[in-house]
Biopython code that builds the backbone (N, CA, C, O; Angstrom):
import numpy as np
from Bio.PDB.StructureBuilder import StructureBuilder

atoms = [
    (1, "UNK", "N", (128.019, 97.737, 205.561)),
    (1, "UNK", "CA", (127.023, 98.191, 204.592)),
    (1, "UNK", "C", (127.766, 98.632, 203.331)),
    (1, "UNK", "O", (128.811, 99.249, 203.537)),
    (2, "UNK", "N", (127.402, 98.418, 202.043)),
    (2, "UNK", "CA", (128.352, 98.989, 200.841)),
    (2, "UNK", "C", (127.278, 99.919, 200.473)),
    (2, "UNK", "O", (126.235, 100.211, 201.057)),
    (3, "UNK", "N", (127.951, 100.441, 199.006)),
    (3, "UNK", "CA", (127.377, 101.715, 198.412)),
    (3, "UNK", "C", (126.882, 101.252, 197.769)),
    (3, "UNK", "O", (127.054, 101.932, 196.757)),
    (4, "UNK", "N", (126.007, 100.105, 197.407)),
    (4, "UNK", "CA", (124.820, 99.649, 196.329)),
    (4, "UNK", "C", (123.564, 100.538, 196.279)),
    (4, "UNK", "O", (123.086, 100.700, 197.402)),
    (5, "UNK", "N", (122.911, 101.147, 195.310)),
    (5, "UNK", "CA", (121.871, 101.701, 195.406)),
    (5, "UNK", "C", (121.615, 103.408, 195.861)),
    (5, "UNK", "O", (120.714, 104.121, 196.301)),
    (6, "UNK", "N", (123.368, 103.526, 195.333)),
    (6, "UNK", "CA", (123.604, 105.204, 196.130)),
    (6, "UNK", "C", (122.920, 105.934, 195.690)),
    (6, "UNK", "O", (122.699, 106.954, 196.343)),
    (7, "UNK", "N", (122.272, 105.756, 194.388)),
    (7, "UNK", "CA", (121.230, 106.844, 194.136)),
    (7, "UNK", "C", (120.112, 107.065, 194.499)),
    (7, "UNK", "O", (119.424, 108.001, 194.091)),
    (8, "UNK", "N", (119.720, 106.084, 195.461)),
    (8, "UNK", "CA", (118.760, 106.195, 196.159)),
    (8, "UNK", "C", (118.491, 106.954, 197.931)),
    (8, "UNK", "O", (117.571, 107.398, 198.618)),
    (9, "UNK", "N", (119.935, 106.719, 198.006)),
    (9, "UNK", "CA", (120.408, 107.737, 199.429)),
    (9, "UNK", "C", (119.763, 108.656, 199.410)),
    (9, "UNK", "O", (119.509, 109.172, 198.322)),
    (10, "UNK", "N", (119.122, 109.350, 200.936)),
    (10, "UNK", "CA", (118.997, 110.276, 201.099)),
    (10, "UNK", "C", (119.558, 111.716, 201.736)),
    (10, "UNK", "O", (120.411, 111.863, 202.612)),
    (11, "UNK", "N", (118.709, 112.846, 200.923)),
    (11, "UNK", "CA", (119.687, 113.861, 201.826)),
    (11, "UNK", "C", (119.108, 114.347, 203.052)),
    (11, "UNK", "O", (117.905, 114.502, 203.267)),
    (12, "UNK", "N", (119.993, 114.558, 203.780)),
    (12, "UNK", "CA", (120.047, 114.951, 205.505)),
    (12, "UNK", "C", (120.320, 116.214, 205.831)),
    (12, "UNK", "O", (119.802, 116.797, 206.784)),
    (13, "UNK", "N", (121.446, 116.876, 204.777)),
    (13, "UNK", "CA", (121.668, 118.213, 204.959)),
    (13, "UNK", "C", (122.365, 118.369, 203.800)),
    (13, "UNK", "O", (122.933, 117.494, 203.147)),
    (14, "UNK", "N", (122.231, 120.340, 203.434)),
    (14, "UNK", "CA", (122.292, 120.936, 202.528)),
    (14, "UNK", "C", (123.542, 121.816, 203.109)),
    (14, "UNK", "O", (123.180, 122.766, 203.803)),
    (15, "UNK", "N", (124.548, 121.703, 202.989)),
    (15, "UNK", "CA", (125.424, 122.684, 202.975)),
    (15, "UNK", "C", (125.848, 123.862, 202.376)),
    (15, "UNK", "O", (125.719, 123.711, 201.161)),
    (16, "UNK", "N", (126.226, 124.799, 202.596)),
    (16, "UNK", "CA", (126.710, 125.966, 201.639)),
    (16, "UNK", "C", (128.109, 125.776, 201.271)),
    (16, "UNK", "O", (128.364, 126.382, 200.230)),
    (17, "UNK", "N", (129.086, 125.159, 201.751)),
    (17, "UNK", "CA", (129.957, 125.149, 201.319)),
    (17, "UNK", "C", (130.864, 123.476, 201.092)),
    (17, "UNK", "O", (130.554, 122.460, 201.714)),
    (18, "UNK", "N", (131.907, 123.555, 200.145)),
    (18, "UNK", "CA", (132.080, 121.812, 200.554)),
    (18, "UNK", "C", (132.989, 121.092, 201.588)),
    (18, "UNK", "O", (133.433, 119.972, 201.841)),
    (19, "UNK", "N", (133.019, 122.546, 202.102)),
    (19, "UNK", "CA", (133.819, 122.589, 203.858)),
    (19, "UNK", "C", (133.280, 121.805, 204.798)),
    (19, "UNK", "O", (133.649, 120.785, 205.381)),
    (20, "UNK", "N", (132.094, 122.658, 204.832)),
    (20, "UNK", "CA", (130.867, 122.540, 205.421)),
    (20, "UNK", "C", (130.176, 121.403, 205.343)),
    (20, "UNK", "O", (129.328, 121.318, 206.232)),
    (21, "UNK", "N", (130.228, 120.384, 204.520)),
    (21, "UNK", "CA", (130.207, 119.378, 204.030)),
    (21, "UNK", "C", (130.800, 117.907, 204.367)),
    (21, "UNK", "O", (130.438, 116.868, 204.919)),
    (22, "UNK", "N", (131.719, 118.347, 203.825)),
    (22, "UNK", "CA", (133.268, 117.439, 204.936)),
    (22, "UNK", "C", (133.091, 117.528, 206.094)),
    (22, "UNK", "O", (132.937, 116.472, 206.706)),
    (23, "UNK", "N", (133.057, 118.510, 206.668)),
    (23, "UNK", "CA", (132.603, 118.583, 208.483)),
    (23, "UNK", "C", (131.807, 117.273, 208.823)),
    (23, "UNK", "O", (132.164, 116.205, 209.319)),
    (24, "UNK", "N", (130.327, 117.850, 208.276)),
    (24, "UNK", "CA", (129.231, 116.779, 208.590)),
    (24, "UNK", "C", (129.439, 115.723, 208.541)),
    (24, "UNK", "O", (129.090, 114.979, 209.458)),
    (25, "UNK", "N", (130.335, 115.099, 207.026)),
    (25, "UNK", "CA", (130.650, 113.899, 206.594)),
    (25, "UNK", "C", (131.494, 113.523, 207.653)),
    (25, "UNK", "O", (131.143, 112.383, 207.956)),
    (26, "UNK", "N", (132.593, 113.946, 208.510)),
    (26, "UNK", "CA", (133.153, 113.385, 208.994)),
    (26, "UNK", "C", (132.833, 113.162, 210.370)),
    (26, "UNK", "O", (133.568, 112.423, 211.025)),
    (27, "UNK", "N", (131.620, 113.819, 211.010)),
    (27, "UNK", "CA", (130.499, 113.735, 212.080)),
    (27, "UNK", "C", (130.175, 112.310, 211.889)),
    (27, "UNK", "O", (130.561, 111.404, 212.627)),
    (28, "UNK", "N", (129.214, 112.144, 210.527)),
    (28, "UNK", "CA", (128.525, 110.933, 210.788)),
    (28, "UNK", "C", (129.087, 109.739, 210.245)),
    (28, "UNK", "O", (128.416, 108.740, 209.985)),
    (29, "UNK", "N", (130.644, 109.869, 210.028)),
    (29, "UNK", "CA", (131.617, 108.766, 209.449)),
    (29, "UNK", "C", (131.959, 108.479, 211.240)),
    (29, "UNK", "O", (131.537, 107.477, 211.818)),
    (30, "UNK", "N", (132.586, 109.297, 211.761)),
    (30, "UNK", "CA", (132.872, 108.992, 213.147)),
    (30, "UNK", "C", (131.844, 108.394, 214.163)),
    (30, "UNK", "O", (131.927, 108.195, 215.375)),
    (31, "UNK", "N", (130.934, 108.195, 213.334)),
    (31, "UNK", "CA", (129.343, 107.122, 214.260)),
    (31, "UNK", "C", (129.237, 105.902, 213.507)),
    (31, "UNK", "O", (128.408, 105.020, 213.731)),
    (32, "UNK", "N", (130.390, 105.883, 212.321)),
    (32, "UNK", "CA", (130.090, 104.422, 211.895)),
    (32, "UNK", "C", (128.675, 104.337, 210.673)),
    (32, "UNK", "O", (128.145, 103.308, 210.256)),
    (33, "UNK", "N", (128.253, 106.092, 210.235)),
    (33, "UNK", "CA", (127.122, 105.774, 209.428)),
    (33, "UNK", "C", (127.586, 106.716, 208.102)),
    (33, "UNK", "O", (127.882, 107.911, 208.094)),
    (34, "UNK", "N", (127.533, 105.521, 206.717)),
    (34, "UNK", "CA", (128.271, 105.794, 205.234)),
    (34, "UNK", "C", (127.721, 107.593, 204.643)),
    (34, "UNK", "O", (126.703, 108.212, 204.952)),
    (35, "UNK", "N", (128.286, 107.794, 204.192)),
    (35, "UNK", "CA", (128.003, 109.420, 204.021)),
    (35, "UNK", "C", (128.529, 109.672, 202.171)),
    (35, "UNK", "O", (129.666, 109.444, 201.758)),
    (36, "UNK", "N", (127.582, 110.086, 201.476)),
    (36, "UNK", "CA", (128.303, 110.591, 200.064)),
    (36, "UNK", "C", (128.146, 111.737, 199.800)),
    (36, "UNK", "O", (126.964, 111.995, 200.027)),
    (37, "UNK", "N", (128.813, 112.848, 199.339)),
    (37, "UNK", "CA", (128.784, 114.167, 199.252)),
    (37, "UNK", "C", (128.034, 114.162, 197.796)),
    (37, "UNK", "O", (128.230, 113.289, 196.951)),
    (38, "UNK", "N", (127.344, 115.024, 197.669)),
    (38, "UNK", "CA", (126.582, 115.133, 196.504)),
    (38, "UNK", "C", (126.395, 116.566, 195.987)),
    (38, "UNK", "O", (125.580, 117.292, 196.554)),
    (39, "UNK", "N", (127.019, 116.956, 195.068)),
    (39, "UNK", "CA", (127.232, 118.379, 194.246)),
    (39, "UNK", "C", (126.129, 118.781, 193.114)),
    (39, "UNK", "O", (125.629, 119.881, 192.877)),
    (40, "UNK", "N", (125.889, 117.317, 192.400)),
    (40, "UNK", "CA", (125.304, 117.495, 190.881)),
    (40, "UNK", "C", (123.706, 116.984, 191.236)),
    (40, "UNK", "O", (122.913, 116.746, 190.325)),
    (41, "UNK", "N", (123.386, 116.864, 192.505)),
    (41, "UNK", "CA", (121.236, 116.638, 192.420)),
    (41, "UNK", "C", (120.995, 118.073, 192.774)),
    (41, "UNK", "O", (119.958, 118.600, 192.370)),
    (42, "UNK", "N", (121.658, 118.602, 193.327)),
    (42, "UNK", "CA", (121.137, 120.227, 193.456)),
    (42, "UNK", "C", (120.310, 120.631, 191.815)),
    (42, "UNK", "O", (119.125, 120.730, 191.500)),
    (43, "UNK", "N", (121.119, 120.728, 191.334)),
    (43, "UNK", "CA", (121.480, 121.760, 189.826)),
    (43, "UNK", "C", (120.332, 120.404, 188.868)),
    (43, "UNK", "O", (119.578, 120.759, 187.961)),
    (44, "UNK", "N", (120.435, 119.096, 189.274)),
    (44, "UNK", "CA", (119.650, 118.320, 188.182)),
    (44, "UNK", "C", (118.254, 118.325, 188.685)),
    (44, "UNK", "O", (117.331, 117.935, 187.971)),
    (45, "UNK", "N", (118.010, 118.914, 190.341)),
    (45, "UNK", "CA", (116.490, 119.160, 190.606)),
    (45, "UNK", "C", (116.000, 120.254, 189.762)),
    (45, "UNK", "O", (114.792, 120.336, 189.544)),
    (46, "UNK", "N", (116.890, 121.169, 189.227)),
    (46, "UNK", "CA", (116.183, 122.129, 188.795)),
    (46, "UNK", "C", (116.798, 122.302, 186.744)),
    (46, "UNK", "O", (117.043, 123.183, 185.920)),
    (47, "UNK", "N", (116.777, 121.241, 186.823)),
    (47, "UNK", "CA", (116.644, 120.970, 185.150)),
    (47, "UNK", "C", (117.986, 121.250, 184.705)),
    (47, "UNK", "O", (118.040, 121.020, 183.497)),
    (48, "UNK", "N", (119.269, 121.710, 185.232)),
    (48, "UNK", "CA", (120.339, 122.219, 185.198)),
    (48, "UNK", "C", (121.173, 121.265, 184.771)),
    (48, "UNK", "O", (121.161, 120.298, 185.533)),
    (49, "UNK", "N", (121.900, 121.150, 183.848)),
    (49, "UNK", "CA", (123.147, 119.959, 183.834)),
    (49, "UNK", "C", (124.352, 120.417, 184.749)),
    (49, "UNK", "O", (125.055, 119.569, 185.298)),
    (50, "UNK", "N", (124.610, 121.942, 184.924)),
    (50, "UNK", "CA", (126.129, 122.149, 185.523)),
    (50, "UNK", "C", (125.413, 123.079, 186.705)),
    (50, "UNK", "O", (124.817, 124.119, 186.427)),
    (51, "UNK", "N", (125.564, 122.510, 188.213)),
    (51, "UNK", "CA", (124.793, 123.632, 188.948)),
    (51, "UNK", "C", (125.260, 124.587, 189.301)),
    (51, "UNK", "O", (126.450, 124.556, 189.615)),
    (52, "UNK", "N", (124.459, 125.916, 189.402)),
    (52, "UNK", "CA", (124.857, 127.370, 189.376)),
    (52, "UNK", "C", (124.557, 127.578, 191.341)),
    (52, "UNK", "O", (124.332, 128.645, 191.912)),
    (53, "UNK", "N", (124.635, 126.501, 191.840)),
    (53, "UNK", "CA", (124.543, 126.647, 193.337)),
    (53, "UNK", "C", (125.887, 126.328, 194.083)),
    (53, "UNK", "O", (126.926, 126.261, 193.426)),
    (54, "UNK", "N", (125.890, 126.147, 195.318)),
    (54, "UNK", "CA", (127.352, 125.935, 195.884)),
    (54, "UNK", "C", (126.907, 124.611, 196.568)),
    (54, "UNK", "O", (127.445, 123.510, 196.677)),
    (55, "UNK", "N", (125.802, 125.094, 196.959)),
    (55, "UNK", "CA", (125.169, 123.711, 198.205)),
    (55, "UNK", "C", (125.625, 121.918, 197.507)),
    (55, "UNK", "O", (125.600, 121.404, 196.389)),
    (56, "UNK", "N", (125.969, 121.505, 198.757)),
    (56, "UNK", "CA", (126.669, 120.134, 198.906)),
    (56, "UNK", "C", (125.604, 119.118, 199.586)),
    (56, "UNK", "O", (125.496, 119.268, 200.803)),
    (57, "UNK", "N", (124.910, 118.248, 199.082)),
    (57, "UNK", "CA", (123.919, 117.793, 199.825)),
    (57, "UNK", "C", (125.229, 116.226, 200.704)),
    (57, "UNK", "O", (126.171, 115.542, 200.304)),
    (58, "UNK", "N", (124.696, 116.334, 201.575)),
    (58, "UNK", "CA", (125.106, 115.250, 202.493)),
    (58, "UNK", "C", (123.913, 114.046, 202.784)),
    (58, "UNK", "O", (122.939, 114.049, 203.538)),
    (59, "UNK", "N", (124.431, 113.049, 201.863)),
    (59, "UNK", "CA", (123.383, 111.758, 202.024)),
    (59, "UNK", "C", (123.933, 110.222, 202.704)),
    (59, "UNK", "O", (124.963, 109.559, 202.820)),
    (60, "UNK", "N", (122.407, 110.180, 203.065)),
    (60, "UNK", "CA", (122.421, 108.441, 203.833)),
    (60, "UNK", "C", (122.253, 107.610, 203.409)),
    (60, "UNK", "O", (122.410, 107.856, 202.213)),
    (61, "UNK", "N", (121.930, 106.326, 203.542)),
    (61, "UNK", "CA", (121.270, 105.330, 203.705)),
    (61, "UNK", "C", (119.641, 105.479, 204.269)),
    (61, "UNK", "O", (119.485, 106.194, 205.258)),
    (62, "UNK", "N", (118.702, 104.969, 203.799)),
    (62, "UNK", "CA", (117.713, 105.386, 203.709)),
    (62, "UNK", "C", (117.158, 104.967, 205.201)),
    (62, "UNK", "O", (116.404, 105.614, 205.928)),
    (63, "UNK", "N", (117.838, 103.528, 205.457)),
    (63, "UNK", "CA", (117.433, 103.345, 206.843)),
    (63, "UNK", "C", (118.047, 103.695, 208.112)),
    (63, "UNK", "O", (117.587, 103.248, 209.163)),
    (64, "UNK", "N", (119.605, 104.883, 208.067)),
    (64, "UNK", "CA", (119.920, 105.472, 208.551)),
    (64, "UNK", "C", (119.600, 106.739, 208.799)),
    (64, "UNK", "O", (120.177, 107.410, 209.655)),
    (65, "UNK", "N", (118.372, 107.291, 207.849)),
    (65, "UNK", "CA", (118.236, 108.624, 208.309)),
    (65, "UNK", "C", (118.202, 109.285, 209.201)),
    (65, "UNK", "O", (118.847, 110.296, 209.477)),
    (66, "UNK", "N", (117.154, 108.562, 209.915)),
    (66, "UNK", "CA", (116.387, 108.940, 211.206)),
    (66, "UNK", "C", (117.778, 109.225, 212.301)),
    (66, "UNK", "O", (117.850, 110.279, 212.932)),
    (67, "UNK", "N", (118.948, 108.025, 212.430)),
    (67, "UNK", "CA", (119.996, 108.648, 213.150)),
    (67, "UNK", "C", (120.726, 109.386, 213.035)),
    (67, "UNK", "O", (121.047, 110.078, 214.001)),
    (68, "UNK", "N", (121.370, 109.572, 211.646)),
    (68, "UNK", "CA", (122.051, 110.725, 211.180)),
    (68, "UNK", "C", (121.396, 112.215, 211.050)),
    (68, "UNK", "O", (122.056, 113.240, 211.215)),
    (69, "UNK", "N", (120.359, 112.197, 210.811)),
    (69, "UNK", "CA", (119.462, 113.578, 210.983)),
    (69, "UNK", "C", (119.656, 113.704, 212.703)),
    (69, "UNK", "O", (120.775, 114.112, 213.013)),
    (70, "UNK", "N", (118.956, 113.484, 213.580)),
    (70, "UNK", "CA", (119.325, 113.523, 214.726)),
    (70, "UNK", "C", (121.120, 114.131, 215.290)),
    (70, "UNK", "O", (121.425, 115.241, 215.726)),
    (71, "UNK", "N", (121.949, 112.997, 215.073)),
    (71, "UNK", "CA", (123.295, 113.335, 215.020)),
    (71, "UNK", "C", (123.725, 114.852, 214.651)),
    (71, "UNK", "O", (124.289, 115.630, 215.420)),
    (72, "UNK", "N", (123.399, 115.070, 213.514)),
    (72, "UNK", "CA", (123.411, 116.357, 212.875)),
    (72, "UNK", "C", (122.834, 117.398, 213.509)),
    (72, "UNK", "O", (123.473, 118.450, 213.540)),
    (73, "UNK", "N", (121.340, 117.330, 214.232)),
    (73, "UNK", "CA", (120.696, 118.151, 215.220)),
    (73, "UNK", "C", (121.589, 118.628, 215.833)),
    (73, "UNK", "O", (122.055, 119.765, 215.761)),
    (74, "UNK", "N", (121.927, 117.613, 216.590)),
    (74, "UNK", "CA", (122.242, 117.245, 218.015)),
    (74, "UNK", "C", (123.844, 118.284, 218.155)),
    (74, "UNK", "O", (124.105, 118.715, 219.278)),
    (75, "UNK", "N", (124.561, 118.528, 217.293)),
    (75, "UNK", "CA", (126.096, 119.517, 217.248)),
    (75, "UNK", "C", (125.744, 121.023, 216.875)),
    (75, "UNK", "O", (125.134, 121.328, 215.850)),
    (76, "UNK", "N", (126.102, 121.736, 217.624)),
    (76, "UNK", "CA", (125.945, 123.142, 216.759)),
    (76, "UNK", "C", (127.040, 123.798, 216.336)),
    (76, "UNK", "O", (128.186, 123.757, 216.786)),
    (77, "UNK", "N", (126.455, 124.596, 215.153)),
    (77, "UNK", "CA", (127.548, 125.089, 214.313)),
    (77, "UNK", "C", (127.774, 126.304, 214.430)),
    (77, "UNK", "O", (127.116, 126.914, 215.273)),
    (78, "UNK", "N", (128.667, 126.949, 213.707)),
    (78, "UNK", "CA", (128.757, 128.133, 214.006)),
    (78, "UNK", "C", (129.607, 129.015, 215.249)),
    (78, "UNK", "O", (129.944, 128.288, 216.184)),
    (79, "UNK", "N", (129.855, 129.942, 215.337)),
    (79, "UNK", "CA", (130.868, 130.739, 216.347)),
    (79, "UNK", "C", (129.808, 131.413, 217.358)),
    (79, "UNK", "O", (128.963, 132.269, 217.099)),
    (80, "UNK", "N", (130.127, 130.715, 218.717)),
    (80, "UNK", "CA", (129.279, 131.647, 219.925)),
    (80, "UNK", "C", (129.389, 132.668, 219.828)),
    (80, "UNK", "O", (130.405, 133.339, 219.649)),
    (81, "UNK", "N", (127.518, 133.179, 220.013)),
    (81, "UNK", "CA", (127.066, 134.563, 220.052)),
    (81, "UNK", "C", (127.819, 135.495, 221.272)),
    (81, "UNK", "O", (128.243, 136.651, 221.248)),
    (82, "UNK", "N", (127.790, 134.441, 222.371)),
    (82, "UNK", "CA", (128.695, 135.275, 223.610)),
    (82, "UNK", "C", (129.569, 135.028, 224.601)),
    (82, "UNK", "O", (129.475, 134.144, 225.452)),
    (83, "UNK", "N", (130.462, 135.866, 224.466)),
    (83, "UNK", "CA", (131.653, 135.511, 224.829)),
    (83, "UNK", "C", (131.820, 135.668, 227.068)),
    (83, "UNK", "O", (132.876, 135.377, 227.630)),
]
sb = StructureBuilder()
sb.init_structure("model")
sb.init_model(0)
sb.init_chain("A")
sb.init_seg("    ")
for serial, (resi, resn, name, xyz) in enumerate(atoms, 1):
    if name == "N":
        sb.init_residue(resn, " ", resi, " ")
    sb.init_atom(name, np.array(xyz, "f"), 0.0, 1.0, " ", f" {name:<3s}", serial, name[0])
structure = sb.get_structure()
């Protein structure tokens, strides 16, 4: 699949950080499904040229969503509540 039409990708998840980001990306690179990190639709949804947010949107292929959303479900994040 190439990157024709990347602006049409969708996003799957909103990250807070571009750590956090990379993670995911490299989740749904390791399933074989294309991933572009996206910094600047945050800040241009909200009329912004330079965004004053941190969030990293993580996008698909439009007819990959449905698996990569899933995928993404499907891992949890974060440090266990108990030890």
């Amino acid at each position: 699949m190439n990157n024709e039409g990347i602006d049409s990708w969708i996003s799957i998840f909103e990250a807070t950080t571009f750590e956090e980001a990379a993670i995911v990306k490299g989740l749904l690179e390791s399933s074989k499904i294309p991933v572009v990190l996206d910094r600047d639709s945050l800040g241009d949804s909200y009329g912004m040229e330079e965004s004053v947010f941190n969030e990293v949107a993580v996008k698909v292929p439009k007819e990959l969503v449905s698996e990569a959303a899933q995928l993404v479900q499907s891992k949890q994040y974060g440090t266990p509540q108990d030890y």
